[in-house]
C-alpha positions in Angstrom: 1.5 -3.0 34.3 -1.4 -1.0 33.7 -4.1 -1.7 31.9 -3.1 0.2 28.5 0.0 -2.0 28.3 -1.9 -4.9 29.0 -4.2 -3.9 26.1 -1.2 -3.1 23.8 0.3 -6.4 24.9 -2.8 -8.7 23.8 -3.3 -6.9 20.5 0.4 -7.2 19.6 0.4 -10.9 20.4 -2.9 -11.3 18.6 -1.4 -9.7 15.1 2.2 -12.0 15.8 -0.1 -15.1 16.2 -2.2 -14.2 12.9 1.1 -13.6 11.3 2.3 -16.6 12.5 -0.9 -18.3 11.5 -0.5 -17.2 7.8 3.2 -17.6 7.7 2.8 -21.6 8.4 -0.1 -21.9 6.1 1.9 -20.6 3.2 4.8 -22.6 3.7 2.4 -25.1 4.1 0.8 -24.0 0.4 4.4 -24.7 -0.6 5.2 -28.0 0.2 1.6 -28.9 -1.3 2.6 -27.8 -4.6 5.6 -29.7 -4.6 4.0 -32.6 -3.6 1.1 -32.2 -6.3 3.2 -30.7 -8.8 6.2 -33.3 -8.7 8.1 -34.3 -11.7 6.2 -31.3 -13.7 8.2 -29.0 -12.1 11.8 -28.3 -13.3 14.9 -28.4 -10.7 14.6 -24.5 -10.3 11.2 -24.2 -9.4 11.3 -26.7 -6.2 14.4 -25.4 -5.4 12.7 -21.8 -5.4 9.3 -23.4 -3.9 12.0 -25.1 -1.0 13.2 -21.9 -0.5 10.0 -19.7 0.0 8.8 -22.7 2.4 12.2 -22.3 4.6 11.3 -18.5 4.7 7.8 -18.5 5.5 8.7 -20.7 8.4 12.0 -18.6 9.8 9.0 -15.7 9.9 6.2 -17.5 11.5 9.4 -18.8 14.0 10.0 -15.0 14.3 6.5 -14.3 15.2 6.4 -16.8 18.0 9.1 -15.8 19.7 8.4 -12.5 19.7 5.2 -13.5 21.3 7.4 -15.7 23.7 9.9 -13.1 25.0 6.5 -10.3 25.1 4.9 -13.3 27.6 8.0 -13.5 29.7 8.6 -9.4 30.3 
């Protein structure tokens, strides 16, 4: 590899690891709620709060791998 691709390499894993970084925070920032919110909120919204959590996490699981198979090639 030449140095350019190495280059392009480390910033790409850099921005997936940021991503990934945010991604668990705010799934994170959704379980939180749910725990400090409890009973106040209604059937709907923890079922939309569970959901956002799940998807913030499937994305910060994307990120990672991505960074995994970039480390392997």
């Amino acid at each position: 590899m030449s140095f350019k691709d190495d280059l392009k390499k480390t910033g790409a894993n850099i921005k997936d690891s940021l991503d990934e970084a945010g991604h668990r925070a705010n799934a994170g920032s959704e379980k939180a709620t749910r725990d400090l919110a409890g009973d106040q909120m209604s059937t709907g919204e923890k079922a939309g709060s569970m959901f956002r959590q799940g998807a913030e996490t499937v994305k910060a699981d994307v990120d990672a791998t991505k960074r995994d198979i970039r480390s392997k090639t």
